[in-house]
C-alpha positions in Angstrom: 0.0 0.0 0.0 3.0 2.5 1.1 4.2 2.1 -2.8 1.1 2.5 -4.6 0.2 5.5 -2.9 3.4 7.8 -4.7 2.4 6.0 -7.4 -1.3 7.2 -7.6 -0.5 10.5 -6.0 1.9 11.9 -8.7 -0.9 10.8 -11.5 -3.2 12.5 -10.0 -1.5 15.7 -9.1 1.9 16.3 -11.1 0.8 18.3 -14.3 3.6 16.4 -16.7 3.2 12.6 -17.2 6.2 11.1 -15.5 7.9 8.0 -16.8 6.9 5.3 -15.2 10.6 4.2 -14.2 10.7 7.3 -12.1 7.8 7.0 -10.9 8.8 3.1 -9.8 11.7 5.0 -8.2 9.7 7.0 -5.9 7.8 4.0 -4.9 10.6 2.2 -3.5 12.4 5.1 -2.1 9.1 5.7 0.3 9.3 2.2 1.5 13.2 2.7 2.3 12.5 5.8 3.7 9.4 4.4 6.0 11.4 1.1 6.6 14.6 3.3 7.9 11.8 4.9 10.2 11.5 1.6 11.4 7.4 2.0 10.2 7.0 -1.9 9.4 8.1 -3.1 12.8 5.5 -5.5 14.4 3.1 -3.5 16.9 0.4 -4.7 18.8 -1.6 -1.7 18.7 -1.1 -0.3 15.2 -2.4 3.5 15.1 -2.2 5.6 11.9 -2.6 8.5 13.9 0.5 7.7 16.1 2.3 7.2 12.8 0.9 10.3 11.3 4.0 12.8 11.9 6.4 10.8 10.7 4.5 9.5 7.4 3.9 13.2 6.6 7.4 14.3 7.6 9.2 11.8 5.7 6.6 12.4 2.3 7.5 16.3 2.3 11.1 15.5 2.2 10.4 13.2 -0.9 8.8 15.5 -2.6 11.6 18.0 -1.5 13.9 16.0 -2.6 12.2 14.7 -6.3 11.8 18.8 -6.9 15.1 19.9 -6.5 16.8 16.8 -8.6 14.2 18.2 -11.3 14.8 21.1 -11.3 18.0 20.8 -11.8 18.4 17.8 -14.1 14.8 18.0 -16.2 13.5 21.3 -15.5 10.6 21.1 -18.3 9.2 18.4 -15.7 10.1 20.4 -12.3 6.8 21.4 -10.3 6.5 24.1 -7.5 5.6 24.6 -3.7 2.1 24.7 -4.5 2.3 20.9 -6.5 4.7 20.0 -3.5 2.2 20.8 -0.7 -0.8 19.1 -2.6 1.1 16.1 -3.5 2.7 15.3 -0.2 -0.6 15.8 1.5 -2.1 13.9 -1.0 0.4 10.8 -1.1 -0.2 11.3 3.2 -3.7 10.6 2.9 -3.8 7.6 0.6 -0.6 5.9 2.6 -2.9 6.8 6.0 -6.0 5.3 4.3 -4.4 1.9 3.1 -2.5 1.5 6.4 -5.3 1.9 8.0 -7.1 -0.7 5.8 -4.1 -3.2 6.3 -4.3 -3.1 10.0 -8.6 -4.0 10.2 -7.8 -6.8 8.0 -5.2 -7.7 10.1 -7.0 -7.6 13.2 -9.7 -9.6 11.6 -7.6 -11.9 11.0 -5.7 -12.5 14.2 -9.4 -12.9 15.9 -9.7 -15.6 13.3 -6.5 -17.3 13.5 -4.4 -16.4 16.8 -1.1 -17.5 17.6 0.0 -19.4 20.6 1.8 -17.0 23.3 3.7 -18.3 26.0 3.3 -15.6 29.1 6.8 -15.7 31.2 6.2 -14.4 34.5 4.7 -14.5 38.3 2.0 -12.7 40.8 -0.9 -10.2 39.7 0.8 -8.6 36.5 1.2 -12.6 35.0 -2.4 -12.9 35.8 -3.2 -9.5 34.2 -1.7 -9.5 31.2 -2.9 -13.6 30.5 -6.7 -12.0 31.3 -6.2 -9.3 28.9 -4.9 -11.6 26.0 -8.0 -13.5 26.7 -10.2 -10.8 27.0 -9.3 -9.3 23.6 -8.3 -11.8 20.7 -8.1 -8.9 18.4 -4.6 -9.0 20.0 -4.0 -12.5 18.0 -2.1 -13.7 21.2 -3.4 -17.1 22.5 -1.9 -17.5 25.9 -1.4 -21.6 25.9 1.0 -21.7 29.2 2.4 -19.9 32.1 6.0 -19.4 32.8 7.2 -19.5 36.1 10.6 -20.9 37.0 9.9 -20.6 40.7 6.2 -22.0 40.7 5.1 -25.8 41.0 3.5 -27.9 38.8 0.1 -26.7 40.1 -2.4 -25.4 37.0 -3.4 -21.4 37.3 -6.8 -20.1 36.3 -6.6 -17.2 34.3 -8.4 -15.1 31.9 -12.8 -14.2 32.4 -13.6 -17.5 30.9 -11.3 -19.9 33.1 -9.3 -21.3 31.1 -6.8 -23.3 32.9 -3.2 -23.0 31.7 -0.5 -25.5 32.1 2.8 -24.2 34.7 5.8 -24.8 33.2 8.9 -24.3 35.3 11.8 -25.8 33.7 13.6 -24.6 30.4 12.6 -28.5 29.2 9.2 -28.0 29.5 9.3 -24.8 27.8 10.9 -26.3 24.5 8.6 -29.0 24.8 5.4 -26.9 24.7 6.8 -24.8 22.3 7.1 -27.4 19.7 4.1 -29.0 21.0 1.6 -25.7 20.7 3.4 -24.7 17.6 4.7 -21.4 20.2 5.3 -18.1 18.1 5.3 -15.3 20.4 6.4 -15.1 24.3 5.1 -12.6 26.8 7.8 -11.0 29.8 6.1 -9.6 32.2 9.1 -8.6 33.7 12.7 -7.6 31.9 14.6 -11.2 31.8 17.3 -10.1 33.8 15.1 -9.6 36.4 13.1 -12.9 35.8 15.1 -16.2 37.4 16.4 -17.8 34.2 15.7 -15.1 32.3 18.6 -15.1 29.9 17.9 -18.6 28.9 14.3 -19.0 28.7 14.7 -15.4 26.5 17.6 -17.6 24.6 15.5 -20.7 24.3 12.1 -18.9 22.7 14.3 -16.3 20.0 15.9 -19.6 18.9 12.5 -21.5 18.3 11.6 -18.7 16.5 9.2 -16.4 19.2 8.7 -12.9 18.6 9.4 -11.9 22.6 7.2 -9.1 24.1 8.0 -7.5 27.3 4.8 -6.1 29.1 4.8 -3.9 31.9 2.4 -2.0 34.0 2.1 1.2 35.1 5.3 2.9 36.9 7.7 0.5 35.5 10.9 1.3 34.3 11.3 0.3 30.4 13.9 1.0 28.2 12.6 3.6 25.5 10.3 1.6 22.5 11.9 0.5 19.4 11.9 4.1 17.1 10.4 6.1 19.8 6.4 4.8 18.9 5.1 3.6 22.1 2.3 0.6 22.2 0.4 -0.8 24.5 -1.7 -3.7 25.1 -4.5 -2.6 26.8 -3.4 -0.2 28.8 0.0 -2.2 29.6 3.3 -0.8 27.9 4.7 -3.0 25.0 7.7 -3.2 23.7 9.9 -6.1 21.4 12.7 -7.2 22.8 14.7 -8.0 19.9 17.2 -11.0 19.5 19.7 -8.5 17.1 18.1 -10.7 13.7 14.9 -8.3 13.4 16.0 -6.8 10.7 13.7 -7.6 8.3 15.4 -5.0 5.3 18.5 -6.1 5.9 17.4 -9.7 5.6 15.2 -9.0 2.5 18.3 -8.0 0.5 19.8 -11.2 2.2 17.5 -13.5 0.7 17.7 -11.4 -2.6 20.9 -11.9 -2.8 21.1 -15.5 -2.1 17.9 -15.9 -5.1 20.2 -13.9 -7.4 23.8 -16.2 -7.0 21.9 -19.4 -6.2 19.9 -18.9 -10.1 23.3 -17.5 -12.0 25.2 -20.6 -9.7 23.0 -23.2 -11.2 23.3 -21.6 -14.8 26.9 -21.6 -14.7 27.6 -24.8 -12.8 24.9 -26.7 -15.3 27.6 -28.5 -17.1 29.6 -29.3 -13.5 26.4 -30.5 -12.5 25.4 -32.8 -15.7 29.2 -34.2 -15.5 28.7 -35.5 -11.9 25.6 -36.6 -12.4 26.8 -38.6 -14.8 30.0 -39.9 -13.3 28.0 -40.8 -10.3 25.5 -42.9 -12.3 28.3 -45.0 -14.6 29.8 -45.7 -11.2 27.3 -46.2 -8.5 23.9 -47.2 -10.6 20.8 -44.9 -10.6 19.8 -42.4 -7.8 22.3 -39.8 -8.5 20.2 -37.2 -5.9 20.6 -38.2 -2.1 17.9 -36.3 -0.4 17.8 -36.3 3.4 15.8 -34.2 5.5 17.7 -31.4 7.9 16.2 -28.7 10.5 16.6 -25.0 8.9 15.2 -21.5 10.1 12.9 -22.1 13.5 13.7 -25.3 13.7 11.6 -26.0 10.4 12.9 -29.5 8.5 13.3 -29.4 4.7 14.9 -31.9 2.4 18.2 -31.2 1.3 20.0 -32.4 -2.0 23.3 -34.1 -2.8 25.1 -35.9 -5.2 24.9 -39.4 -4.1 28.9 -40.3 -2.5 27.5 -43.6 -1.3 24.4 -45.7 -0.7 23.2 -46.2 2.9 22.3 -49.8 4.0 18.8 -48.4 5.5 16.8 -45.2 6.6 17.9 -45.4 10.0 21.9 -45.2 9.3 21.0 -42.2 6.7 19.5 -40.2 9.5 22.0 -41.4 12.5 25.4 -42.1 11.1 27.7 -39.1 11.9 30.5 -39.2 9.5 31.4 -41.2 6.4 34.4 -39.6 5.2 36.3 -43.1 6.2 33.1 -45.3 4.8 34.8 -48.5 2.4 31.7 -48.3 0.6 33.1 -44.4 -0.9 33.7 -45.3 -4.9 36.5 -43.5 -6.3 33.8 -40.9 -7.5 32.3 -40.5 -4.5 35.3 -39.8 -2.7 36.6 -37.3 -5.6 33.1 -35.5 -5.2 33.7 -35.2 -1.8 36.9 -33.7 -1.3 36.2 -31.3 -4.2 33.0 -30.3 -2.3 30.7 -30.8 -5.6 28.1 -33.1 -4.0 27.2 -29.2 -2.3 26.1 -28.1 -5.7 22.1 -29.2 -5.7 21.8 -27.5 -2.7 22.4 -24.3 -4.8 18.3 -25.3 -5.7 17.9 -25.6 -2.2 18.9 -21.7 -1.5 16.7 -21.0 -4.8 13.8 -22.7 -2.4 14.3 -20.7 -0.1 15.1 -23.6 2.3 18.7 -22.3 3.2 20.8 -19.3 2.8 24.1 -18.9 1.0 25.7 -18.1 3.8 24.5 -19.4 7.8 24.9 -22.0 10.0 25.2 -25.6 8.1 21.8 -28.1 8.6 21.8 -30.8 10.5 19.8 -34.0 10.8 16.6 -33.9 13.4 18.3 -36.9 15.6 21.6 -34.9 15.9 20.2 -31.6 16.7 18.0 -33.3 19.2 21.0 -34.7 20.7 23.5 -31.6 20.5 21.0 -29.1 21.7 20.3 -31.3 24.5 24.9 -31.3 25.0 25.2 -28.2 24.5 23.6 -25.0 25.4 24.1 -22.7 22.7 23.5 -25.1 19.6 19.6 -24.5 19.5 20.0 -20.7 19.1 21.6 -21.5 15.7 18.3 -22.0 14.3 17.8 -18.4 14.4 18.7 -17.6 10.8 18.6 -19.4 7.7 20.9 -22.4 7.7 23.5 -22.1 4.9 25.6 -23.9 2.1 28.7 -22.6 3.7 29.6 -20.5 7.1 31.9 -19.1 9.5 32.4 -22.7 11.4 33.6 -23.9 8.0 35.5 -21.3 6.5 37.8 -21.2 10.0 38.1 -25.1 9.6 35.3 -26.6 11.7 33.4 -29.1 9.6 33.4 -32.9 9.4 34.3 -34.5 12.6 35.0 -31.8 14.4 34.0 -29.4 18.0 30.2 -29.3 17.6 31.0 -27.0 20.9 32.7 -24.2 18.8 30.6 -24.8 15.8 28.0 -23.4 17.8 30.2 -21.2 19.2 31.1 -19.9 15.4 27.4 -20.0 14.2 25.9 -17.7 17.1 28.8 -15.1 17.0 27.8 -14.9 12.7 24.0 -14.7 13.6 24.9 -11.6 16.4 27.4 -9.7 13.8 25.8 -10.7 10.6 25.9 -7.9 8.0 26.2 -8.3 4.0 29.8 -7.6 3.9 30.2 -10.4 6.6 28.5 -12.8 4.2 30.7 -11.5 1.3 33.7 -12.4 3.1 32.0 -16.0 3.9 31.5 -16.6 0.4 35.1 -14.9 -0.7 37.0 -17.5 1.7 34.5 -20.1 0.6 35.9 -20.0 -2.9 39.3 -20.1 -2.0 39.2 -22.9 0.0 37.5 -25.0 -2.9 40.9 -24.9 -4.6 41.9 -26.4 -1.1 40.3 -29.2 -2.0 39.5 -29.8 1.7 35.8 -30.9 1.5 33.3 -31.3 3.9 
């Protein structure tokens, strides 16, 4: 809606026809400009009126902006103040109508379909914020369990319509229920660092996935919202508490970027890819694609592809067996494929999927992230980004049988200082280390 309405607005009210290129331009430079304002983070009580100075400010300096470059560069196509005041109240109005249409549909639909919550907390404010979510499902939060590390395993009424909600008090239970209720957001009703295991359960939900709220009453001290807008839920302050990988531009271009090399990789690699195929059917017989299913982004499984290195005797050693670099039953191909790293190369259709990334943490099988998470307290946050066809872990040398500890250790320190030019640099050493031929 936020890119139609330049769109509409300088048909409307610019005297000269613009090209539609520029006018294309102007479309994406007010999302920019509205996502820099941080005006598509998540709110629980979306108000166009809240939003209204800032839609309006940033809109006059776009037209500002577009009349000076015209005057300058295509004067027969320049406008004045008058056209500017018109069109940026205009283009106001229409972005403040469709907004406002977006967020009634979007409240419709949360009453419709709302999404399991998880409130983390004790005492009357617990109680008051699980009643309000129940009281008001335009919210789309459907409390499905209380959080209280210090409670027993007693059940708590809660809400007008007394509902009982199950206690959990262990960071076990809480993974359970999440991947038992399908969990997406979690309620604090106190900061976690003032909440006994705080820091973990808050580590635990962002790497399932949750959005995490914190909700306080009145007289509590809150750091300052996210771009200033405050939000509430009735009557409580909201705020996210972010996990530093909400950052949904920077991951747009991300995913972009990985559509983008993954398509020109499989062009250019098509030949590669018909040669292996065919050197690993002469060799091993038919079922040159291995497909074998791996936990990605949330913990979400998708079936990832290789060129087949070697046949296993049954399901059950595919999804168990840790390492076959040593197998006997490697045929020279297989082994060749291996240590050249070109069995990776259908997973260049996996990134196309959009089932992994370029560049994140590599997927591993459901039994061994089961296992490891279970080992080793940090490997479940990995799930926090898109899993990737290469990483950090690898490109410093951790990969085959090697610390799962500092894998992890790798992976979260990418995820907490991921940028673009840190991916570049992934994907730079990456290369080099093909002529390595080091394999995985």
């Amino acid at each position: 809606m936020d890119a139609l309405a330049p769109a509409v607005t300088f048909a409307l009210v610019v005297p000269v026809a613009w090209p539609w290129l520029l006018m294309a331009v102007q479309a994406v430079a007010q999302v920019l400009l509205f996502a820099w304002r941080g005006l598509y983070r998540m709110r629980l009580s979306p108000s166009v009126l809240s939003d209204l100075p800032a839609l309006l400010g940033l809109t006059l300096l776009q037209w500002y902006v577009t009349m000076e470059v015209l005057d300058a560069w295509a004067p027969q196509q320049g406008f004045g103040w008058a056209v500017l005041v018109y069109g940026a109240g205009t283009q106001t109005a229409l972005t403040c109508a469709g907004r406002a249409a977006v967020h009634r549909a979007r409240r419709r639909a949360a009453v419709r379909r709302p999404q399991s919550t998880l409130v983390v907390g004790q005492g009357p404010a617990a109680c008051q914020v699980t009643a309000a979510l129940y009281d008001h499902p335009a919210y789309g939060l459907r409390p499905v369990g209380l959080v209280a590390p210090a409670a027993g395993d007693e059940q708590q009424v809660t809400g007008s319509d007394a509902v009982p909600l199950p206690v959990l008090a262990s960071p076990q239970e809480v993974g359970r229920a999440v991947v038992q209720n399908s969990v997406r957001h979690a309620v604090f009703t106190a900061p976690p660092e003032a909440t006994p295991d705080g820091a973990a359960l808050f580590t635990l939900l962002t790497g399932h996935g949750c959005r995490v709220w914190l909700i306080t009453g009145p007289g509590a001290v809150a750091a300052p919202p996210a771009g200033g807008r405050p939000d509430h839920l009735w009557g409580f302050t909201a705020q996210p508490l972010p996990d530093g990988t909400d950052r949904p531009l920077g991951h747009g271009v991300k995913r972009a970027m990985d559509a983008v090399l993954a398509a020109v990789g499989l062009v250019l690699a098509a030949p590669v890819m018909a040669a292996c195929a065919l050197a690993v059917r002469l060799s091993d017989g038919p079922g040159v694609i291995f497909r074998q299913e791996r936990v990605g982004r949330h913990g979400r499984p998708f079936v990832l592809l290789k060129f087949r290195t070697l046949r296993p005797a049954d399901v059950q050693e595919s999804a168990t067996r840790w390492n076959v670099a040593s197998d006997g039953r490697l045929s020279r191909v297989g082994r060749l494929l291996r240590r050249t790293s070109l069995d990776e190369l259908p997973q260049l259709w996996n990134v196309l999927r959009g089932d992994m990334s370029m560049v994140g943490p590599r997927p591993e099988r459901p039994f061994f992230v089961a296992q490891f998470s279970r080992a080793h307290p940090g490997y479940q946050a990995r799930h926090r980004m898109p899993v990737g066809i290469t990483g950090l872990a690898q490109v410093n040398g951790l990969r085959g049988d090697t610390s799962i500890e500092e894998r992890a250790r790798f992976d979260n320190h990418y995820i907490e200082t991921w940028s673009l030019w840190q991916d570049a640099c992934v994907l730079a050493r990456t290369a080099g280390s093909l002529f390595r031929l080091g394999g995985s």
